[in-house]
PDB file of N, H, CA, C and O in Angstrom:
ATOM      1  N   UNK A   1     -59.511 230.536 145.457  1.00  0.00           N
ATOM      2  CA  UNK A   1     -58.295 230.568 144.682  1.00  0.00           C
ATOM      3  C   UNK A   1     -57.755 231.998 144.581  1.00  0.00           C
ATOM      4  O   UNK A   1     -56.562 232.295 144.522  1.00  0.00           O
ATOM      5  N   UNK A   2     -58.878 232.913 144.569  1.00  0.00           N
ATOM      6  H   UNK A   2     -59.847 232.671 144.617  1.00  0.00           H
ATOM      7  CA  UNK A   2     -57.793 234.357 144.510  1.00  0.00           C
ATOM      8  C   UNK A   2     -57.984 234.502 145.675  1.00  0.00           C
ATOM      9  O   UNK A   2     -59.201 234.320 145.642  1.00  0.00           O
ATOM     10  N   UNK A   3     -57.726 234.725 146.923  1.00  0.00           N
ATOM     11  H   UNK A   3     -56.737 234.873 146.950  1.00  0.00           H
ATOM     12  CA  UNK A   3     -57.445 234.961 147.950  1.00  0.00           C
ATOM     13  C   UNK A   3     -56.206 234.524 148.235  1.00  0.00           C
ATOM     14  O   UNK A   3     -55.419 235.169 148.928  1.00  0.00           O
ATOM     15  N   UNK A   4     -55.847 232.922 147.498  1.00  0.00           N
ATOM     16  H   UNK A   4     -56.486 232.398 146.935  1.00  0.00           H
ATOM     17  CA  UNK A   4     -54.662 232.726 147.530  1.00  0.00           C
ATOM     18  C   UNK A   4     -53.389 233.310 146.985  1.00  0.00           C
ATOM     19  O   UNK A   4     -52.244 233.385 147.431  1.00  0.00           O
ATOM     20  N   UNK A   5     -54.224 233.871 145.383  1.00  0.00           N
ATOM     21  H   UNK A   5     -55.154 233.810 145.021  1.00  0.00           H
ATOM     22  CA  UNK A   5     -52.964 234.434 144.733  1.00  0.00           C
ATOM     23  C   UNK A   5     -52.749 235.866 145.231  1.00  0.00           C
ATOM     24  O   UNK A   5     -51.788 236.618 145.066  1.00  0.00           O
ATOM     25  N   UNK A   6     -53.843 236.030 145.849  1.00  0.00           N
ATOM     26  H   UNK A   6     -54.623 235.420 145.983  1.00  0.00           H
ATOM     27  CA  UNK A   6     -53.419 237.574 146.072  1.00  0.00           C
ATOM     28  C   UNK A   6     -52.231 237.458 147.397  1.00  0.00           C
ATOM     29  O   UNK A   6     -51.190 238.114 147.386  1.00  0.00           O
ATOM     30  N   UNK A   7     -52.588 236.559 148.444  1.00  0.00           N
ATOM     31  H   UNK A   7     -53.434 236.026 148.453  1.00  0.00           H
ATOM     32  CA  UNK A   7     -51.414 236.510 149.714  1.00  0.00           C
ATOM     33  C   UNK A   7     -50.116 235.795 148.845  1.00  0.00           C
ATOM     34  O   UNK A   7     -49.036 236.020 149.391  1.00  0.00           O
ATOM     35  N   UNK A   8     -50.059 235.279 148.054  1.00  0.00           N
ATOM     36  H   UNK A   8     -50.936 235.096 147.610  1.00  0.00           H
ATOM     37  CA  UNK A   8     -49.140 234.731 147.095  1.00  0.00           C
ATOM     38  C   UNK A   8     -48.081 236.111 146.776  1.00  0.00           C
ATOM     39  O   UNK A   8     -46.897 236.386 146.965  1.00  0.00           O
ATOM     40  N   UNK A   9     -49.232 236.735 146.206  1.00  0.00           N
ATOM     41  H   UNK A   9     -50.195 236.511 146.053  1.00  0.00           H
ATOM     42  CA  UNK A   9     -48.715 238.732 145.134  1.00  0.00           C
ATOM     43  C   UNK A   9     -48.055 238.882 146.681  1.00  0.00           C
ATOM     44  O   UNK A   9     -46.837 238.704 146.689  1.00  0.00           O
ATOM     45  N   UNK A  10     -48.551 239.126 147.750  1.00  0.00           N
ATOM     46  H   UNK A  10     -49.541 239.271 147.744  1.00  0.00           H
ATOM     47  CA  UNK A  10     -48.201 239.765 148.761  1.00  0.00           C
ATOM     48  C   UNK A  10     -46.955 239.517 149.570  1.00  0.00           C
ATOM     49  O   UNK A  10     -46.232 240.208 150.288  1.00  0.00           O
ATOM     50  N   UNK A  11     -46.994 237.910 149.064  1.00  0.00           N
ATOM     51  H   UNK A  11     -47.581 237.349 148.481  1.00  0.00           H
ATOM     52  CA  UNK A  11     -45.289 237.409 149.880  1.00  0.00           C
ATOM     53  C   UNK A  11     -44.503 237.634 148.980  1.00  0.00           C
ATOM     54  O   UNK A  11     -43.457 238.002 149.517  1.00  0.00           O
ATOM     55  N   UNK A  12     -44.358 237.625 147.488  1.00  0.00           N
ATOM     56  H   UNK A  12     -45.208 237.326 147.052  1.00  0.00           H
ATOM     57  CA  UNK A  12     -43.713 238.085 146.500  1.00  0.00           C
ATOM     58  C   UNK A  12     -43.265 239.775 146.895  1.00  0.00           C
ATOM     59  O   UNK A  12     -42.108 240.158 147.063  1.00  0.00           O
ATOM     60  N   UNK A  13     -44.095 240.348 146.954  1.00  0.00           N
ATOM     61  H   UNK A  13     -45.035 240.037 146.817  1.00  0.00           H
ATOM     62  CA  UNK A  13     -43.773 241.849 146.894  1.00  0.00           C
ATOM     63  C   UNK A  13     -43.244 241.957 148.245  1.00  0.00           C
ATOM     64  O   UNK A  13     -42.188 242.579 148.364  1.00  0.00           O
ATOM     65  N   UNK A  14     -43.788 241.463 149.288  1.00  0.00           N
ATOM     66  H   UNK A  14     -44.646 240.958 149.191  1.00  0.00           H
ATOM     67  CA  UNK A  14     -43.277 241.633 150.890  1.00  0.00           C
ATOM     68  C   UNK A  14     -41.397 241.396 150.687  1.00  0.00           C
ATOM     69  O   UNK A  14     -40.554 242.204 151.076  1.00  0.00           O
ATOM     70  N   UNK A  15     -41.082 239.917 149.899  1.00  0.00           N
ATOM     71  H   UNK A  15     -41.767 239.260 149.583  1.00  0.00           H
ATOM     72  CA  UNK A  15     -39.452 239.318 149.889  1.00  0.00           C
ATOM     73  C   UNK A  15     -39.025 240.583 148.885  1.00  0.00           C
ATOM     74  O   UNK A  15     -38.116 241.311 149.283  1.00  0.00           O
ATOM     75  N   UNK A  16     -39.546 240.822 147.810  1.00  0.00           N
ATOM     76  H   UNK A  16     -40.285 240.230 147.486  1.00  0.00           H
ATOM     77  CA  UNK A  16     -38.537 241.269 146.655  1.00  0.00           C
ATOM     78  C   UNK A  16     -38.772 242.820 147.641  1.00  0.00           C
ATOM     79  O   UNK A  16     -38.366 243.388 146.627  1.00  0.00           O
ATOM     80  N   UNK A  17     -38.995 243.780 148.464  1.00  0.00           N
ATOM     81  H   UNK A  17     -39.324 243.318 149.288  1.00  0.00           H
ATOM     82  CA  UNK A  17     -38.509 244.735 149.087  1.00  0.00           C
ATOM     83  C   UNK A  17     -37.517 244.415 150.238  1.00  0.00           C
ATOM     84  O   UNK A  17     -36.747 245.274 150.668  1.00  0.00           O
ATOM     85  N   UNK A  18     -37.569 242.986 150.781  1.00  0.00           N
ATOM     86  H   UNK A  18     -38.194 242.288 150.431  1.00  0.00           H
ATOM     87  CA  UNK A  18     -36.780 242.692 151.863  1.00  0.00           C
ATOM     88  C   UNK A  18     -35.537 242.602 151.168  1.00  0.00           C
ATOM     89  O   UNK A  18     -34.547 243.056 151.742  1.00  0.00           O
ATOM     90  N   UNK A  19     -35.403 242.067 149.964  1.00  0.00           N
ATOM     91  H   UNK A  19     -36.207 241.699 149.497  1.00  0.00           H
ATOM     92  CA  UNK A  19     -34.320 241.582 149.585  1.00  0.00           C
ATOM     93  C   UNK A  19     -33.432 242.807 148.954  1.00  0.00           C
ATOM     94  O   UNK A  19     -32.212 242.879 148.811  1.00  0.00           O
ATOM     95  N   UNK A  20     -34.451 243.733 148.630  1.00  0.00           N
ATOM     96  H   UNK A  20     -35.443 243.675 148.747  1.00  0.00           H
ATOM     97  CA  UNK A  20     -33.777 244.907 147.706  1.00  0.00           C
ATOM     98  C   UNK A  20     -33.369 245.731 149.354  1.00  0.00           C
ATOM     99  O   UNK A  20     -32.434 246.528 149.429  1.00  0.00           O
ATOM    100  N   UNK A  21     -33.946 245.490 150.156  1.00  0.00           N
ATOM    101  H   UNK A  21     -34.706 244.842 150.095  1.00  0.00           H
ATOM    102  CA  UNK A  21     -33.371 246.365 151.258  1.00  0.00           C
ATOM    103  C   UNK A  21     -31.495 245.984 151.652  1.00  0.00           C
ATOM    104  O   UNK A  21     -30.397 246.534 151.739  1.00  0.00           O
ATOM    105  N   UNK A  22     -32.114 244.777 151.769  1.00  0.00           N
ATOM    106  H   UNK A  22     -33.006 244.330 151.698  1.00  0.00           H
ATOM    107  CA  UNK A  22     -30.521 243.917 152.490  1.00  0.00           C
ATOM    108  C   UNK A  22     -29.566 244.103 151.413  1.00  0.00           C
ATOM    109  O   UNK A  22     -28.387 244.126 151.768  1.00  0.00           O
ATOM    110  N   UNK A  23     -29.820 244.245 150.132  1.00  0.00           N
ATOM    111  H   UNK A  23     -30.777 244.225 149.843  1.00  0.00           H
ATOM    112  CA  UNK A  23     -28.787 244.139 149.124  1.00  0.00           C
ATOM    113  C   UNK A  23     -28.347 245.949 149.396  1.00  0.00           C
ATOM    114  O   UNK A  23     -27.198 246.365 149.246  1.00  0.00           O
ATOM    115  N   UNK A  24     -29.373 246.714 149.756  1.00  0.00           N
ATOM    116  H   UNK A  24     -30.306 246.376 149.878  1.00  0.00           H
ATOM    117  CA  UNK A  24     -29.087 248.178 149.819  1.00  0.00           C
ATOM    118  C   UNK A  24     -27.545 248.528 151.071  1.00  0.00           C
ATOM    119  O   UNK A  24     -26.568 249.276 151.052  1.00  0.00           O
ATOM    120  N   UNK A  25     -28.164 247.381 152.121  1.00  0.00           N
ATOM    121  H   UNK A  25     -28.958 246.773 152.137  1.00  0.00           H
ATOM    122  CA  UNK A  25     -27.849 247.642 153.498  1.00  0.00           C
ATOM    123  C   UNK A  25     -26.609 246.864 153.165  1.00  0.00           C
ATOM    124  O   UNK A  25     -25.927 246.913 154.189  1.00  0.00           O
ATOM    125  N   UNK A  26     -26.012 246.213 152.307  1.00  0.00           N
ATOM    126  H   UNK A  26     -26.566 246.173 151.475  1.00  0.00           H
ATOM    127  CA  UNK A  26     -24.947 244.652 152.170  1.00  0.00           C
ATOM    128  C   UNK A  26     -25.278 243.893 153.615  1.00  0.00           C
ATOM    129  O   UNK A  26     -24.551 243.875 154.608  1.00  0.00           O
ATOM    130  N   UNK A  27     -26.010 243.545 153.522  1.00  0.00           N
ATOM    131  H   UNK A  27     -26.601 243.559 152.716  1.00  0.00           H
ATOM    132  CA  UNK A  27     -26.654 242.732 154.997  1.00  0.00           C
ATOM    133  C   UNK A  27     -27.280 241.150 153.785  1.00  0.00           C
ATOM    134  O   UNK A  27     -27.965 241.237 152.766  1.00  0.00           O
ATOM    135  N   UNK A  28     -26.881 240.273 154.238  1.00  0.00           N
ATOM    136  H   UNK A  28     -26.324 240.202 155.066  1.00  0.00           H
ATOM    137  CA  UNK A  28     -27.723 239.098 154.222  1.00  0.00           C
ATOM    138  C   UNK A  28     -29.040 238.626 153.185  1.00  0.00           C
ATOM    139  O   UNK A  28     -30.179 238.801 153.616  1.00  0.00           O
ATOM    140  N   UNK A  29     -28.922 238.263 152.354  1.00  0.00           N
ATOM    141  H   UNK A  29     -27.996 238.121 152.003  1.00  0.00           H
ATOM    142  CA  UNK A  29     -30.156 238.175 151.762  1.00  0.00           C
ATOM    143  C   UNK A  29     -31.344 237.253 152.425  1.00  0.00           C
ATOM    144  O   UNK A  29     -31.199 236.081 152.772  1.00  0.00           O
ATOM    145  N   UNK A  30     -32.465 237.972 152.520  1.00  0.00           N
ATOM    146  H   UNK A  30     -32.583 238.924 152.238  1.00  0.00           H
ATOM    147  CA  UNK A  30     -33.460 236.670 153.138  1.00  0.00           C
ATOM    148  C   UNK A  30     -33.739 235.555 152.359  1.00  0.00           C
ATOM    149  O   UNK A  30     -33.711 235.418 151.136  1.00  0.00           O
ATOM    150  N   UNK A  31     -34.023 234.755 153.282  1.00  0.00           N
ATOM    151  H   UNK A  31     -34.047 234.866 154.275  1.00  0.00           H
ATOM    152  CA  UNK A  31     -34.440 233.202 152.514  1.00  0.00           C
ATOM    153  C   UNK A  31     -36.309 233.788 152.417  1.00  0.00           C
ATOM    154  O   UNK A  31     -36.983 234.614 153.034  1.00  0.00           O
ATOM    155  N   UNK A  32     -36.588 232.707 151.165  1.00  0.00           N
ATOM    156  H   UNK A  32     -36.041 232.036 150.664  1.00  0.00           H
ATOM    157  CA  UNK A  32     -37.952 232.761 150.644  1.00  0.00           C
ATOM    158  C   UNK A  32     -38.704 232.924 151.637  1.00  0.00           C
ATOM    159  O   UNK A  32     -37.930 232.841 152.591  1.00  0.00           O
ATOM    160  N   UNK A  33     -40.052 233.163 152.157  1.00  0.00           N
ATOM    161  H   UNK A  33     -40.681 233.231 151.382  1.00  0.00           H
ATOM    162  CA  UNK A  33     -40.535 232.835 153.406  1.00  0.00           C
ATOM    163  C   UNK A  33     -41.501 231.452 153.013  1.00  0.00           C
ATOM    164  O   UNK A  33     -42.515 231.495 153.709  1.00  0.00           O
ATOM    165  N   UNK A  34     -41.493 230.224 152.098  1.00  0.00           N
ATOM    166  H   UNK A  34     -40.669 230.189 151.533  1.00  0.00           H
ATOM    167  CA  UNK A  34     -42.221 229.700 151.865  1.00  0.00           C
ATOM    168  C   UNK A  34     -41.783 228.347 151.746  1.00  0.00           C
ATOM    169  O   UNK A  34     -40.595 228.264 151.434  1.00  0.00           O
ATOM    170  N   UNK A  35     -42.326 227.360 151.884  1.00  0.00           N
ATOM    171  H   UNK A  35     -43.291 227.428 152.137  1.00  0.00           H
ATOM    172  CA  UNK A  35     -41.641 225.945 152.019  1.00  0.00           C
ATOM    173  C   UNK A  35     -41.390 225.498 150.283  1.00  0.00           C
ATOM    174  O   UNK A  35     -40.970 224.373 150.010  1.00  0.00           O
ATOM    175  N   UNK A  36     -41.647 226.341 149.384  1.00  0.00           N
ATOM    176  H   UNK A  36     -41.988 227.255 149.606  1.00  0.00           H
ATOM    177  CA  UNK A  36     -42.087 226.601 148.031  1.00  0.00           C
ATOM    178  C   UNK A  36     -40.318 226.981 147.598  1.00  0.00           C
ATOM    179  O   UNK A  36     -39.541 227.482 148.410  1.00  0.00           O
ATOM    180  N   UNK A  37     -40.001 226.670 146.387  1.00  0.00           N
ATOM    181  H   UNK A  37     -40.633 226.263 145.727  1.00  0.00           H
ATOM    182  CA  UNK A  37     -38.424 227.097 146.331  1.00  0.00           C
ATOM    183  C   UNK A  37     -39.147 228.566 146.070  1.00  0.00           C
ATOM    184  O   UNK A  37     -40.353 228.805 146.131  1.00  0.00           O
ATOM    185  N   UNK A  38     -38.183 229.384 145.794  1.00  0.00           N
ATOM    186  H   UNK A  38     -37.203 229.190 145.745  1.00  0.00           H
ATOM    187  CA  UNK A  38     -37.348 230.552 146.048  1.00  0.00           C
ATOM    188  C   UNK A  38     -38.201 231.241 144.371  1.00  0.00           C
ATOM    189  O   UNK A  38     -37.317 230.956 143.563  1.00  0.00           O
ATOM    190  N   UNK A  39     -39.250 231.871 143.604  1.00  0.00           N
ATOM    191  H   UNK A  39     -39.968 232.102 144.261  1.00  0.00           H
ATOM    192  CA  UNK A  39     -39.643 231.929 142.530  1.00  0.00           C
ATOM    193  C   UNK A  39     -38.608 232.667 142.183  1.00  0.00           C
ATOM    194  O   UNK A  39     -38.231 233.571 142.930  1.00  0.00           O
ATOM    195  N   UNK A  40     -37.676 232.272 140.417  1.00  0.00           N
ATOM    196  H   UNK A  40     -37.982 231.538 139.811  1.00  0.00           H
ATOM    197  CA  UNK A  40     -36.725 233.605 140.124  1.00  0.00           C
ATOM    198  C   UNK A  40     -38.095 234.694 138.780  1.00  0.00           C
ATOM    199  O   UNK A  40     -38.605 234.344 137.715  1.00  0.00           O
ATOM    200  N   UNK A  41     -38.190 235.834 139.484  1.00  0.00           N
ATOM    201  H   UNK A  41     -37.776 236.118 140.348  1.00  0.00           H
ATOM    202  CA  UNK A  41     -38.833 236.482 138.518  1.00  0.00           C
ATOM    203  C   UNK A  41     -38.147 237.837 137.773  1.00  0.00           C
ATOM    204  O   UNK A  41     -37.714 238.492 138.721  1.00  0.00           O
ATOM    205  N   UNK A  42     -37.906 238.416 136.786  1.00  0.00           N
ATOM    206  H   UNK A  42     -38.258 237.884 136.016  1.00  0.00           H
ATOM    207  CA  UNK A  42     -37.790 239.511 136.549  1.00  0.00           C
ATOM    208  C   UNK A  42     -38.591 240.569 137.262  1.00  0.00           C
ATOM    209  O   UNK A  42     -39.771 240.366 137.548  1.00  0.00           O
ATOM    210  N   UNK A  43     -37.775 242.057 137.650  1.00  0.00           N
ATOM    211  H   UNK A  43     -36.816 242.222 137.418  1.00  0.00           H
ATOM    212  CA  UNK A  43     -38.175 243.029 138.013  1.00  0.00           C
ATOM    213  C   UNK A  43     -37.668 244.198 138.003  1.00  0.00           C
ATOM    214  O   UNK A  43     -36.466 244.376 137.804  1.00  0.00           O
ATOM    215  N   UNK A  44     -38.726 245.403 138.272  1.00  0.00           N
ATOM    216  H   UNK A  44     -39.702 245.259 138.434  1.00  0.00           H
ATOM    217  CA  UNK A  44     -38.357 246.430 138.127  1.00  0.00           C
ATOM    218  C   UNK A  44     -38.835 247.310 138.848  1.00  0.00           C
ATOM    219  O   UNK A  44     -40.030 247.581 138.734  1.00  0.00           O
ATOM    220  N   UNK A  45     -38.190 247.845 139.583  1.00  0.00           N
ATOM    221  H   UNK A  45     -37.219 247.625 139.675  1.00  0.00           H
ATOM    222  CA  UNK A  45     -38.740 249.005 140.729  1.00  0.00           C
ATOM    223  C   UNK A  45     -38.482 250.598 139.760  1.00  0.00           C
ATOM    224  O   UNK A  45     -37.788 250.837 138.772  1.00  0.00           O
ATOM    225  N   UNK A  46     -39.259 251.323 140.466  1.00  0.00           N
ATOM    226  H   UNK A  46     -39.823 251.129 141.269  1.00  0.00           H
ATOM    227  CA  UNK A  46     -39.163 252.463 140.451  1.00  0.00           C
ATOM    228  C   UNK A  46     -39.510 253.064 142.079  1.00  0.00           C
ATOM    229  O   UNK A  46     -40.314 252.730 142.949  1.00  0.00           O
ATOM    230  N   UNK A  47     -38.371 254.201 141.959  1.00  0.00           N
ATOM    231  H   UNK A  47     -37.718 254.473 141.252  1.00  0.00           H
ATOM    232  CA  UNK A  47     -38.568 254.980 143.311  1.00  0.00           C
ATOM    233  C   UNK A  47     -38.633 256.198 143.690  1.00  0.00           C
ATOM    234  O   UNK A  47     -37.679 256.810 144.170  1.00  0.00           O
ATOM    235  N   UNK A  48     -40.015 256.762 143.470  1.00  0.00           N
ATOM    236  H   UNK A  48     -40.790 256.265 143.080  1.00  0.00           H
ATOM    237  CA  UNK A  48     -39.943 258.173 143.592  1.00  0.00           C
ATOM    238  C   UNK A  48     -39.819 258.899 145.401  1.00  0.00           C
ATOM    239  O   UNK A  48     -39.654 258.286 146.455  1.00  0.00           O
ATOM    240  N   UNK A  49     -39.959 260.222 145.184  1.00  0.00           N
ATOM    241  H   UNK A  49     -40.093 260.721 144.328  1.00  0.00           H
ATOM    242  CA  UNK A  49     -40.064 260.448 146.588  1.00  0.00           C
ATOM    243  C   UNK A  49     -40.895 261.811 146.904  1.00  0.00           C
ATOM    244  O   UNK A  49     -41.166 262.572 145.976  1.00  0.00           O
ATOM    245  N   UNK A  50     -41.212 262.040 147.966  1.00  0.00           N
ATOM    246  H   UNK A  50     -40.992 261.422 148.721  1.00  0.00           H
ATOM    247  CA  UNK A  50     -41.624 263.583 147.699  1.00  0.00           C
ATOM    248  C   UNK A  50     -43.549 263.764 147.501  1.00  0.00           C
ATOM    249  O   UNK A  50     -44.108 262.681 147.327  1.00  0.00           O
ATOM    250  N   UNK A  51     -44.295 264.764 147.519  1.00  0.00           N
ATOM    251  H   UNK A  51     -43.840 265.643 147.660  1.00  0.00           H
ATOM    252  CA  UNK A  51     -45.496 264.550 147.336  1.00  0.00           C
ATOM    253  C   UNK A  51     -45.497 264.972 145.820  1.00  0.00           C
ATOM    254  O   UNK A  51     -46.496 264.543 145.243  1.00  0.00           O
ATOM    255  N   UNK A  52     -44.738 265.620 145.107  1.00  0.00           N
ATOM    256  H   UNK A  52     -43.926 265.968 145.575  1.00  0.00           H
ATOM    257  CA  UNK A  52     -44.541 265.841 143.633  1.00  0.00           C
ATOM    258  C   UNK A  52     -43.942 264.238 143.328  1.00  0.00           C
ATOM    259  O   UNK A  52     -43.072 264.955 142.833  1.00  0.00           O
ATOM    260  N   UNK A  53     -43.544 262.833 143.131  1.00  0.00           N
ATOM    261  H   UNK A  53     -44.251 262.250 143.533  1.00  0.00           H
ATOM    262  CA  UNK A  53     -42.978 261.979 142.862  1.00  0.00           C
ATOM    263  C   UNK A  53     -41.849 261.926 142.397  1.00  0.00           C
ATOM    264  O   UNK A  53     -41.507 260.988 141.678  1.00  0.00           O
ATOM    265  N   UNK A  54     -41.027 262.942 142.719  1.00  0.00           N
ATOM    266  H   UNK A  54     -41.305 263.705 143.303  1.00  0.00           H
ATOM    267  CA  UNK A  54     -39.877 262.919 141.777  1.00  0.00           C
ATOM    268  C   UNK A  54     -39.064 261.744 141.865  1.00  0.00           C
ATOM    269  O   UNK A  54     -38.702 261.199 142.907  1.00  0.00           O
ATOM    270  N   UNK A  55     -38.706 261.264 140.243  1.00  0.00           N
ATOM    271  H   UNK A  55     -39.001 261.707 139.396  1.00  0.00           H
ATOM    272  CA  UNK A  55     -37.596 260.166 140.276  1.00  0.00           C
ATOM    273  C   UNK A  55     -36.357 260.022 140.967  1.00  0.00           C
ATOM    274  O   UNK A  55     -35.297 260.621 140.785  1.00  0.00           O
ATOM    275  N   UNK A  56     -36.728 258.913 141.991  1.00  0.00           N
ATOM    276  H   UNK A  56     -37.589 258.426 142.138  1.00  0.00           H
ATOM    277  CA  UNK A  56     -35.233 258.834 142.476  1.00  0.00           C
ATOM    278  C   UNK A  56     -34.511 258.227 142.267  1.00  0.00           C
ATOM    279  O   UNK A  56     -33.339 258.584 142.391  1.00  0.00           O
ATOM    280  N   UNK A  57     -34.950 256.667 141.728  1.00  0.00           N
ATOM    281  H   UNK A  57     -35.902 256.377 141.627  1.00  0.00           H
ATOM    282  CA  UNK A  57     -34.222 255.973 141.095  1.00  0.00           C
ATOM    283  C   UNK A  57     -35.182 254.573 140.113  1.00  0.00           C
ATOM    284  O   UNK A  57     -36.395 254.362 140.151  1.00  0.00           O
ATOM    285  N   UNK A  58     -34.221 253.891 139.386  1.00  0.00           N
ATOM    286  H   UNK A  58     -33.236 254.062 139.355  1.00  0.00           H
ATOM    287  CA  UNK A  58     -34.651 252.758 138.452  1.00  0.00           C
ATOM    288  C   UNK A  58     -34.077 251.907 139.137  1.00  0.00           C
ATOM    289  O   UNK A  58     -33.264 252.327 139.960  1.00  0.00           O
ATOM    290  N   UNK A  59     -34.326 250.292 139.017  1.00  0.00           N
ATOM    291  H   UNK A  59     -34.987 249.951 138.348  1.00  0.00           H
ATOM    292  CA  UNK A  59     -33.379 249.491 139.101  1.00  0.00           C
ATOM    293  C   UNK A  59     -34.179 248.192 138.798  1.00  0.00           C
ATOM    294  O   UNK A  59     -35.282 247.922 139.272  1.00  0.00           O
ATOM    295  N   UNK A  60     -33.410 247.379 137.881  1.00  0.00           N
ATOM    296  H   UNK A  60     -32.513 247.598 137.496  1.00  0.00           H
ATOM    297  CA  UNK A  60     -34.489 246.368 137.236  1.00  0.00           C
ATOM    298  C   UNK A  60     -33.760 245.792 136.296  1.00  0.00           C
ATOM    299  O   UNK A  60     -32.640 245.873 135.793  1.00  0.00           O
ATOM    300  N   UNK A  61     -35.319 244.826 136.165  1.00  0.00           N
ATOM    301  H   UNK A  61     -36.230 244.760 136.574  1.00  0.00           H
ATOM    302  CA  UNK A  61     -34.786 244.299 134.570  1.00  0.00           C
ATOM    303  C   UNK A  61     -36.511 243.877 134.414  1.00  0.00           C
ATOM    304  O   UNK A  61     -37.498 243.749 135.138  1.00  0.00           O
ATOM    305  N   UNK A  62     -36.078 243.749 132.785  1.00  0.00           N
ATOM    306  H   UNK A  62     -35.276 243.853 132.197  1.00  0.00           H
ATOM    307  CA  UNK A  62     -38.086 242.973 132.333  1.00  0.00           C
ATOM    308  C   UNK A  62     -37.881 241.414 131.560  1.00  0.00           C
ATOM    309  O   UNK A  62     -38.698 240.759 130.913  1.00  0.00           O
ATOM    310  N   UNK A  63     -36.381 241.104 131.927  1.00  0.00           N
ATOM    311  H   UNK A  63     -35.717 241.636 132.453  1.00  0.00           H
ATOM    312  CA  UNK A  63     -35.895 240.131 130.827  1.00  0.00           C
ATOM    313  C   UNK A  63     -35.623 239.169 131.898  1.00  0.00           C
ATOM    314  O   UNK A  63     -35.243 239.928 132.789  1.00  0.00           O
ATOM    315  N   UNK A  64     -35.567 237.859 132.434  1.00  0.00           N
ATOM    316  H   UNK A  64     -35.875 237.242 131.710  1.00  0.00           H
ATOM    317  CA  UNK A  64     -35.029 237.151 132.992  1.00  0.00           C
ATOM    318  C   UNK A  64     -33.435 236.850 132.447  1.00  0.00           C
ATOM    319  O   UNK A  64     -32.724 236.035 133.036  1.00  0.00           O
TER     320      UNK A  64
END
């Protein structure tokens, strides 16, 4: 069972960067990769950069 949730965590985090890419790029949003509907979750990225981490940006939510 956790082997599952963890490739579960992994297609979650794999879409919600695909999707934050394409929304970056105005390109296409991907479809889910899962025969499973589409999970809606709250989120929140942070994006640093640099070997110091400096903030580059927020973008989120923690609220559905």
């Amino acid at each position: 069972m956790e082997s599952e949730n963890k490739l579960e965590m992994k297609t979650l985090t794999s879409h919600c960067f695909d999707t934050l890419m394409a929304g970056l790029d105005k390109k296409e949003l991907p479809k889910y990769p899962s025969s499973q509907p589409d999970p809606e979750y709250p989120i929140f990225v942070t994006w640093t950069i640099g070997k110091d981490e400096d903030l580059r940006g927020c973008i989120g939510t923690f609220a559905g």
